[in-house]
Phi, psi and omega in degrees: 000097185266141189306354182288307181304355187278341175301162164285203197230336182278040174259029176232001156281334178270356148281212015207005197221087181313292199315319188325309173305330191272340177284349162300308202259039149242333167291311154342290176315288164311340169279325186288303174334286166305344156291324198273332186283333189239004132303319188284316185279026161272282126045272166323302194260000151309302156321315174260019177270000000 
Protein backbone atom coordinates (compact mmCIF):
# COMPACT_ATOMS: atom_id res chain seq x y z
CA UNK A 1 0.00 0.00 0.00
CA UNK A 2 2.12 3.03 -1.22
CA UNK A 3 1.45 6.77 0.32
CA UNK A 4 0.94 8.15 -3.44
CA UNK A 5 -2.47 6.61 -3.36
CA UNK A 6 -3.66 9.03 -0.47
CA UNK A 7 -4.28 11.74 -2.93
CA UNK A 8 -7.73 12.36 -4.72
CA UNK A 9 -8.40 11.18 -7.76
CA UNK A 10 -9.36 15.02 -8.43
CA UNK A 11 -5.40 15.94 -8.88
CA UNK A 12 -5.66 16.18 -12.70
CA UNK A 13 -8.31 19.23 -12.69
CA UNK A 14 -5.59 21.30 -11.04
CA UNK A 15 -3.00 20.99 -13.97
CA UNK A 16 -5.61 21.79 -16.42
CA UNK A 17 -6.60 25.14 -13.88
CA UNK A 18 -4.15 28.14 -13.91
CA UNK A 19 -5.69 30.07 -11.57
CA UNK A 20 -6.09 26.96 -9.00
CA UNK A 21 -1.77 27.37 -9.37
CA UNK A 22 -1.26 30.69 -8.92
CA UNK A 23 -3.79 30.71 -6.16
CA UNK A 24 -1.28 27.92 -4.42
CA UNK A 25 1.64 29.90 -5.21
CA UNK A 26 0.32 32.91 -3.62
CA UNK A 27 -0.89 31.41 -0.51
CA UNK A 28 2.51 29.70 -0.64
CA UNK A 29 4.14 33.14 -0.77
CA UNK A 30 1.96 34.41 1.95
CA UNK A 31 2.61 31.77 4.33
CA UNK A 32 6.35 31.62 3.45
CA UNK A 33 5.86 35.71 4.46
CA UNK A 34 4.22 34.97 7.80
CA UNK A 35 6.94 32.76 8.75
CA UNK A 36 9.70 34.79 8.16
CA UNK A 37 8.13 37.94 9.91
CA UNK A 38 7.86 35.88 13.14
CA UNK A 39 11.18 34.03 12.70
CA UNK A 40 13.50 36.53 11.70
CA UNK A 41 13.11 38.43 14.93
CA UNK A 42 13.34 35.16 17.07
CA UNK A 43 16.29 34.43 14.69
CA UNK A 44 17.60 38.47 15.39
CA UNK A 45 17.02 37.86 19.40
CA UNK A 46 18.71 34.82 19.52
CA UNK A 47 21.65 36.29 18.09
CA UNK A 48 22.10 39.38 19.63
CA UNK A 49 21.06 37.36 23.22
Amino acid sequence: MPGEDRQPPDGDEQEDDPIGRWTGLALFVIYAALALTVIAPIVFMMLNG
